[in-house]
N, C-alpha and C positions, 0 to 999 in steps of 0.2 A: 531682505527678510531672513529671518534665521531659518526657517525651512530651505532658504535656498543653498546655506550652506553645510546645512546637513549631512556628516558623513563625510564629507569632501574634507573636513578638516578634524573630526572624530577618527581620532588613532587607537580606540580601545572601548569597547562597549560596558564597561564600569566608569559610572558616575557615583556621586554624591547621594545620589537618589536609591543606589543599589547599593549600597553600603549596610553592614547589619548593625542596623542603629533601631531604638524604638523611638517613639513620637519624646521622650524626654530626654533625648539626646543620648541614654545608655546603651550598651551594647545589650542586643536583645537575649544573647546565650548568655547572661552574666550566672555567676554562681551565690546568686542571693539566694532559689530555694533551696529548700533541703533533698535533697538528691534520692530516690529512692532506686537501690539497686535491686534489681527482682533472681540476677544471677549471685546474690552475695553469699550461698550456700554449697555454692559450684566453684573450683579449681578454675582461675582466671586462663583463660585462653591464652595460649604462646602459638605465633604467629611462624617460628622455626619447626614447631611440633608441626603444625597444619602443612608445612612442605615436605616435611619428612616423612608424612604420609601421604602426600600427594604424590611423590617421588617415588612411592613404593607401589601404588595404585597404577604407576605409569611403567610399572617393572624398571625404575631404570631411567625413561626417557625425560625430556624437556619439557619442563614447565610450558615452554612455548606453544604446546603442543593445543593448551587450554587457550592460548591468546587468538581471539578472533579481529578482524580489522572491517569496520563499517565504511560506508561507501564515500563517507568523508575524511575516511584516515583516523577516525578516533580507534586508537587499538582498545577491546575490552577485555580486562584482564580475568579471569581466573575466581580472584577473592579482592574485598574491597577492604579496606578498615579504614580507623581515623585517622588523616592523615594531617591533623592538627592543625588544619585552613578551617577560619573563621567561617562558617555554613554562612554562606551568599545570600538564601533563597528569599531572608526577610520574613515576615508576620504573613498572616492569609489576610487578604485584604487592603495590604498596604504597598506599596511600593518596594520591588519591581513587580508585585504581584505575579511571582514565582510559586507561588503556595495558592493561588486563586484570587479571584476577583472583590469576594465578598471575604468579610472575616466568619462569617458563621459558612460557610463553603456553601455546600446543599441540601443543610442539613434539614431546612425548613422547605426549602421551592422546590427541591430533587434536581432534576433537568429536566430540560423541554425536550418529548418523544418526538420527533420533526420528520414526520416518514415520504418517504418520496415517490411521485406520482408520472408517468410520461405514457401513458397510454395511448395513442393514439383515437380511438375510439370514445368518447367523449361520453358518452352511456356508460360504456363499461368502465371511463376513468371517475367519472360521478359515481356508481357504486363502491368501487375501492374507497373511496375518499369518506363515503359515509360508514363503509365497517370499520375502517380504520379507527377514525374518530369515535364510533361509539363501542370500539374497546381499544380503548388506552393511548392510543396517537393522542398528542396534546395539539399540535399544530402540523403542515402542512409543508411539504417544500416540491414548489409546481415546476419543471420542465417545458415553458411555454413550446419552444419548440420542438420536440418531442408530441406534447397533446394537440398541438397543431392550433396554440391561439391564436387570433388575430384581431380580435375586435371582444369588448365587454362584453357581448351573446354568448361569444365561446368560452371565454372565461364565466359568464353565469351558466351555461349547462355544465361544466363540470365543479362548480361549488354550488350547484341547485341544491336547495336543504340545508346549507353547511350554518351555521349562526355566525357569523362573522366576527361577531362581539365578542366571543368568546375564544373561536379558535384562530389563532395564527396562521397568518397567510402569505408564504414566503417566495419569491420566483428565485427561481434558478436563475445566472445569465443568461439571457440569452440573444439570438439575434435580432430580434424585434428592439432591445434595447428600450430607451423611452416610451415605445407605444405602448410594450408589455406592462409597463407602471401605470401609464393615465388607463389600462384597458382594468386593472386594479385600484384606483383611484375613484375611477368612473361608478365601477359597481357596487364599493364602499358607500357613493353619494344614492346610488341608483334603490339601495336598498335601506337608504336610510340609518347608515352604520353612523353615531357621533362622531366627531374627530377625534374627538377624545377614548373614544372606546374604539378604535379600529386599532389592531395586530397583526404584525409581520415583518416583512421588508422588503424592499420594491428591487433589491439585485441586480440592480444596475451594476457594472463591471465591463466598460467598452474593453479594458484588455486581455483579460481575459477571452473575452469573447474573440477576440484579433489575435491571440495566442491560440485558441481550439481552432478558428477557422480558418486563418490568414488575412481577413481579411481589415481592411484599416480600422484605428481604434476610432471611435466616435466620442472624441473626448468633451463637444459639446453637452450631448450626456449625460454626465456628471455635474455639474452647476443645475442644469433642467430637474435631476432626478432631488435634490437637496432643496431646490424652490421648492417642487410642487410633495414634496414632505414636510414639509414646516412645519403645516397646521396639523400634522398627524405626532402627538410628542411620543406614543409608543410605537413608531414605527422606522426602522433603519431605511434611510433611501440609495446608499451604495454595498455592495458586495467587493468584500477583496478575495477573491477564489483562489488558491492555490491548487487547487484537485488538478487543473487542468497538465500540470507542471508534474506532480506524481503521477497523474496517467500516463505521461509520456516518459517517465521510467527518471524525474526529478530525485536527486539523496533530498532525506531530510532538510539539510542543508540550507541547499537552490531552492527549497520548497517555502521556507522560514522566508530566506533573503528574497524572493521573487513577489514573495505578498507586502515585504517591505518596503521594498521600491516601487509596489506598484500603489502603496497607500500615501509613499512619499508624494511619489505623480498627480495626485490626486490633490494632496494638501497646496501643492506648489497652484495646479490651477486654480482652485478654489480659491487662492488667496488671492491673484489675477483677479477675477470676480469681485473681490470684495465680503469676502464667506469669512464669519474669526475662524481659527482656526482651534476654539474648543468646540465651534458650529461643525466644523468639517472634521473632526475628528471623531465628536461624537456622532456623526454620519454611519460610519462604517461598520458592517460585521465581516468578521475574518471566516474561510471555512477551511481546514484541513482535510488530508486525507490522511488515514492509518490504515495502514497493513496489518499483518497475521505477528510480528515481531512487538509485543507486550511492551519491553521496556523502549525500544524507539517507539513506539506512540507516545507514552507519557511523558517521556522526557524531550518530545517536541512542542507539545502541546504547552507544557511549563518554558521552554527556551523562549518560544514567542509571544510569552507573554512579558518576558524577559526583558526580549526585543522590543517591542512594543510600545514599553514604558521609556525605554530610552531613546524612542523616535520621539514622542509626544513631551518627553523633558527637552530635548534639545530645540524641538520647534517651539517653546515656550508656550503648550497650551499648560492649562491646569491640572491639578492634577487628581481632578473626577476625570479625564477624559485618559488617564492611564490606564483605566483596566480594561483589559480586551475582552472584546463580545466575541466570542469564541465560540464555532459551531464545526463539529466533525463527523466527517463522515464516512464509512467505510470505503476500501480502496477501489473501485473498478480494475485497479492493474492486476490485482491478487486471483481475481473469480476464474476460476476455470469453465468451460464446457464439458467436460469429461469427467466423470464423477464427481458431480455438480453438487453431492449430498455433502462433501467434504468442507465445498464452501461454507456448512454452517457453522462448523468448528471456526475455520478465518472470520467469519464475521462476528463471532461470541467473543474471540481475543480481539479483534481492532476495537469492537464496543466496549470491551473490559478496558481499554486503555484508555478509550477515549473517557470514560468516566470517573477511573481513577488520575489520569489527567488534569482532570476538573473544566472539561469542554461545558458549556450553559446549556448546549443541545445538541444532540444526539441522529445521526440519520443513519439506520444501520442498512443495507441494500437488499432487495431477498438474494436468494443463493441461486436462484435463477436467471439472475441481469444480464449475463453474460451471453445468455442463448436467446434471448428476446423479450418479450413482454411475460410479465411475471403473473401467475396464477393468483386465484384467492389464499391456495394454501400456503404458497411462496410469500406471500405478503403476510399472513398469519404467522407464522412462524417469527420473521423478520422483528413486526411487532412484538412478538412477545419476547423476543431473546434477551429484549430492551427491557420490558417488565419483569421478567425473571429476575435480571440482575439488581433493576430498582428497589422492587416490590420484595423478594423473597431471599435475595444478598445481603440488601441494602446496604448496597456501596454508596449512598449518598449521603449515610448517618455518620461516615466521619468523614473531618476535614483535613483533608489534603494527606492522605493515608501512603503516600510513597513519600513525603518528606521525611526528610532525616536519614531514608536509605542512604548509605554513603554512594553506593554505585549509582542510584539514580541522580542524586544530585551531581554527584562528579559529569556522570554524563548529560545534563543538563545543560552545568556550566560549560564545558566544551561542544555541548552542538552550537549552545547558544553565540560562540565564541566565532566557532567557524562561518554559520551565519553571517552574522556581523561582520568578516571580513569580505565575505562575497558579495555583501548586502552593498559592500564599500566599495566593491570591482564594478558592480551594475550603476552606481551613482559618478563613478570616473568615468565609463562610458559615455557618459551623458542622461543617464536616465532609465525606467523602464521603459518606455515607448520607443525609445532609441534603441535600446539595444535589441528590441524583439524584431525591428524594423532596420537592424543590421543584420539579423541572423546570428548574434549571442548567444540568446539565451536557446536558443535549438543549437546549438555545435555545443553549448557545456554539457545540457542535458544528453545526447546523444552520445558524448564520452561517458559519463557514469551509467547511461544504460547498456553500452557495449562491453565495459567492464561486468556489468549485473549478467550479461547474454552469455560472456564466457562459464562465468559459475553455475548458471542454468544448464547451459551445454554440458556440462563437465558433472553434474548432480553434484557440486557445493555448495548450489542452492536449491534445495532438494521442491520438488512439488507432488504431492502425499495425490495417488491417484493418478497423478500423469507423469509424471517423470519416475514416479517410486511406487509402486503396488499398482499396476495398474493391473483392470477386466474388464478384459479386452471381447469379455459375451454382456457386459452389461447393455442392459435397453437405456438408449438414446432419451435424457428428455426434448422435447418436445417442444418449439413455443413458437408463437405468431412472431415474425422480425418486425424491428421496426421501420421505418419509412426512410428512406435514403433520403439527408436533410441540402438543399440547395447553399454556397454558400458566395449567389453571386460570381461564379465565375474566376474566383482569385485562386490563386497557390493554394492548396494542403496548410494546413496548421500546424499544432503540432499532433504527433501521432498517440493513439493510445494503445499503447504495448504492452499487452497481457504476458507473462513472463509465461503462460505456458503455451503460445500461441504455436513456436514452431515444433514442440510434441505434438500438440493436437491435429496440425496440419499431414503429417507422418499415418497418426493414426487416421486421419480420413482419409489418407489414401492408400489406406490398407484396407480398410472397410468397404471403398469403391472398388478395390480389385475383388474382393470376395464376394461383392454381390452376384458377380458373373462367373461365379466355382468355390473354389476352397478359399481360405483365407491363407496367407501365404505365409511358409512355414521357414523353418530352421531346425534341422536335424542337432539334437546333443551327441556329440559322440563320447557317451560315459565311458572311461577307461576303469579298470580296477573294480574293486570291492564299493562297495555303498559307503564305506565311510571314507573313500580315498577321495571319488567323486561327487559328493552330494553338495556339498558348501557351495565350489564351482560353477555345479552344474544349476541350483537354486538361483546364482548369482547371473548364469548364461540364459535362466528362463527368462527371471524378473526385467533383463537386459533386454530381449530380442520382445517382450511384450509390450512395452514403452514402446514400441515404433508398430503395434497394430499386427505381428508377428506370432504366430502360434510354435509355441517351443517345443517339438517331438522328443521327448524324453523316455528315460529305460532304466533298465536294472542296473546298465554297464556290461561292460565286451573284456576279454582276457585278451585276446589279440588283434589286431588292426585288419587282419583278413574278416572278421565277425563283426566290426564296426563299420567298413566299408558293404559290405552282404548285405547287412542292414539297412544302412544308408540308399542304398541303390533299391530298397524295397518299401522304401519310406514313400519315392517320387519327389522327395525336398530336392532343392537346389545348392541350396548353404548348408554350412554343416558349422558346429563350434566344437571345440575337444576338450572335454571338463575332467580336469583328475589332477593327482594330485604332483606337485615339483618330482618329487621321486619317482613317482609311473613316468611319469612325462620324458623324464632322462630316455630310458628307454623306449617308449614307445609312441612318441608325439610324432618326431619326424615322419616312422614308415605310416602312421596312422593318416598321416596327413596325404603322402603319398599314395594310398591305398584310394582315400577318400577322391583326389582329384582324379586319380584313373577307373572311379566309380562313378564319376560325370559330375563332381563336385565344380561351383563355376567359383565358390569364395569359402574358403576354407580359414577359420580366425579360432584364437587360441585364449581358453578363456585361464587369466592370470598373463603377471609379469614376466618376457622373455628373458630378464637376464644377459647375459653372457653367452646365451645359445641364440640369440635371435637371429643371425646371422643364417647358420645350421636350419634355424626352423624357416626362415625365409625360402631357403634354397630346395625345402621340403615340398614349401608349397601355399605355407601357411601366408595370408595376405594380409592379416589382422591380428591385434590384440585387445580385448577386453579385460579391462581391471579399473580397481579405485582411481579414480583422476583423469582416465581417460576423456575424450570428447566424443563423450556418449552420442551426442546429436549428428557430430560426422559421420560416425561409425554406423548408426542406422540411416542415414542418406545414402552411404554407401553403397549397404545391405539393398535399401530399395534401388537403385540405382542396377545393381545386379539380379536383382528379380521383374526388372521394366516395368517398375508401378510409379505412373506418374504423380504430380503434384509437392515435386519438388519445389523449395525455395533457396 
């Protein structure tokens, strides 16, 4: 079957089918209209002028300075222009459906508000579900295990009241698997929903599921979940979840290639079965995650649709089964615990992108997911950040509003690119099921998130609240946990790695030392005048409060005998010495010396030693604090020297 050799002999993810052609065989960018130039008033841009001020802006330095490198190696540069390649992306609507699924985009249907539910409490998940719904959620996306379903009972107390006919009804994967569909199915008949008029999608996704928990895929399953959908024509009966792959610290990339392979796996059994494979493809909805970074959301969302189109040409379905049913959802990896207010900013940008995107449906998470069961208010907001942008942006009145960017298409075509080649490493393998069931697909992911861990470490990947501005007096919120979920006894799955996990861990257990006294502190030893020290010393607070740290700070000392006096009358332990390269010549070493023979146990210097570090070592000094250091080591350290456990 051509599914089977899918990829295994695809050397390049451009076909016939992605080529910029329109339905008359012409190229679609041709120059038959008349051209209207809106800058024709304006001195045409010169691309040497634009570095000759960028050169000047950098005093001097390298352009390089502007180039960032994404977690697949795509470098992004600076400034984009046109760099005279035939625009890939194709029509909205047509093939590779790079520009969207539909030719009129959203501009008539918007997207489906798809908000999500896991409450344990089944009363209190049945309220959420109906304020939702009666302002603005369009449909539903259920957590069976989370709400603790097991039987159509549980599933009718928490969609009691809901009209079925109307709102979409989506499961999450989960481990129930097929029960969770027929307990869905059941209460569609139970309540007398048409077949015709039931919405949603029954989320079936055995690998996923075997990816989050370890435990084996249930690939029977899938053929089970596609029968007992038949009769239902507006209803999806499989999920290809990617979220599970971005929680555990997935690039872009492995996120694209991993719902690839895992739609491949699927096509392949189905066709086993006896299923066409326009039956089996148009089976499937895709669900991404996005993060807080604007232009990687959109430009994944469009790459896999990319992809997509060039699974479903090579497996020879049709080509109505090329455009992907595309649902996104905000990141779980991104949310922090620790000024948790911040997360509504990250979920306003993954939503912004997922819609400029052109996702079908929308799940934006509240800003309190992270710390447990989310409030009314936490879901109110959630809801609305979604309506905001719909309703009062209207970002759904134009189509496909990032085409033509040249940077986004550029990066597009190259995520879409690298995809596609990993998509090709997972089918040499043998498969997705193979490789998750060799321990693949967890050793790729755990290299890109160890690369992602270092940046965190080092604030190159800064986290606004926990790694950078942290207050360190803010009130705790609050929320019921969820229910520690059984997973049969197998291996760990994969993990979900919130990038600010190990700040936050720091800062609890700095918070547990202070419930039992003071909150543990770090002496500034300001050297000089206010403006020799302040930069430093600003840079030594914001430092030592990311690890849960209260920074004793001053006017500044003229001599090292008056920063040490001090220091001994603070009661601190640590001490840092903020001032500037020139005080420091003179007065770092004795300062340092002063401070350890004033009972100082860890004495660190805030900026770069240079050529003295040697000198300042032998002073006394045991540490430097600056740009690029390993911020995280350096406060493991600190705690380590003031005996506050909960280390990792």
């Amino acid at each position: 079957m051509t599914v089977r050799i899918l990829a295994r002999t695809s050397g390049s993810l451009r076909s016939e089918a992605m080529t910029n052609t329109a339905s008359n065989g012409e190229p679609s960018g041709g120059d038959t209209a008349p051209q209207l130039t809106l800058g024709s008033d304006f001195p045409a841009p010169d691309h040497d002028a634009w570095i000759e001020l960028a050169t000047k802006a950098l005093k001097g330095g390298s352009l390089d300075k502007l180039t960032t490198v994404t977690a697949e190696g795509i470098e992004i540069s600076p400034l984009y222009t046109d760099s005279g390649v035939v625009d890939p992306a194709g029509l909205p609507g047509e093939a590779p459906f790079t520009r969207g699924a539909m030719p009129a985009g959203r501009t008539e249907l918007a997207w489906d508000v798809r908000q999500l539910h896991a409450d344990p409490n089944a009363a209190q998940a049945n309220t959420s579900v109906l304020n939702d719904l009666e302002r603005g959620a369009t449909s539903l996306l259920l957590d069976l295990d989370r709400l603790g379903v097991e039987s159509v009972d549980d599933l009718g107390a928490v969609l009691d009241g809901v009209l079925l006919d109307l709102a979409g009804v989506h499961l999450r994967p989960s481990i129930s698997g097929i029960a969770g569909a027929h307990a869905l199915t059941d209460l569609w008949v139970k309540q007398n929903v048409p077949a015709s008029g039931a919405l949603g999608g029954l989320g079936v996704d055995p690998l996923a599921v075997a990816a989050r928990t370890g435990t084996s895929p249930q690939l029977d399953d899938v053929v089970a979940a596609v029968k007992l959908a038949a009769s239902y024509p507006q209803v999806r009966a499989l999920g290809v979840d990617a979220s599970p792959y971005a929680d555990a610290g997935a690039s872009d990339a492995q996120e694209i290639a991993y719902s690839m392979a895992t739609a491949v796996e699927y096509l392949r059994f189905l066709d086993d079965e006896g299923v066409s494979i326009d039956d089996a493809c148009s089976a499937m909805a895709f669900t991404y995650s996005l993060g807080a970074d604007q232009f990687a959301g959109i430009a994944k969302l469009r790459a896999a649709r990319m992809c997509w189109a060039r699974v479903v040409e090579a497996s020879g379905a049709s080509a109505d089964s090329a455009a992907q049913n595309q649902h996104a959802i905000t990141a779980s990896a991104m949310l922090t615990t620790r000024d948790p207010w911040v997360n509504l900013l990250r979920v306003t940008v993954a939503c912004f992108a997922a819609a400029i995107g052109g996702a079908q449906a929308i799940t934006t998470q509240p800003f309190d997911s992270a710390i447990g069961v989310s409030d009314e208010f936490a879901r109110r907001i959630a809801r609305n950040t979604q309506l905001l942008l719909l309703e009062e942006s209207n970002l759904a009145r134009v189509i496909d509003p990032a085409g033509g960017s040249w940077f986004v298409e550029e990066l597009t075509s190259e995520l879409a690119a690298k995809a596609w080649r990993q998509f090709q490493a997972i089918e040499a393998a043998g498969g997705m099921a193979a490789a998750l069931d060799a321990g693949l697909v967890a050793d790729q992911i755990a290299t890109v998130a160890d690369e992602r861990a270092i940046k965190v470490a080092k604030r190159k990947f800064g986290i606004t609240g926990v790694s950078e501005f942290p207050n360190i007096d803010e009130e705790p919120v609050v929320r019921a946990s969820f229910p520690s979920m059984e997973t049969n006894g197998s291996e760990a799955g994969l993990p979900l790695r919130r990038h600010a996990e190990p700040f936050e861990q720091l800062r609890q257990a700095a918070d547990d030392a202070a419930v039992t006294g003071e909150r543990p502190s770090v002496f500034l030893a300001n050297l000089g005048p206010v403006a020799d020290h302040t930069a430093r010393a600003a840079y030594a607070q914001n430092f030592f409060e990311v690890g849960g740290l209260r920074a004793i700070t001053n006017d500044g000392f003229e001599t090292a005998a008056d920063a040490a006096a001090a220091f001994a009358a603070s009661g601190a332990q640590v001490a840092a010495i903020c001032s500037s390269d020139a005080i420091y010549a003179d007065l770092a070493a004795p300062t340092a010396e002063a401070l350890t023979a004033a009972g100082a146990t860890h004495v660190v210097l805030a900026g770069r030693p240079g050529d003295a570090k040697s000198d300042y070592e032998a002073a006394g000094i045991s540490g430097f604090i600056h740009m690029g250091a390993d911020v995280l080591a350096a406060l493991r350290k600190t705690h380590d020297v003031l005996g506050i456990g909960g280390q990792q």
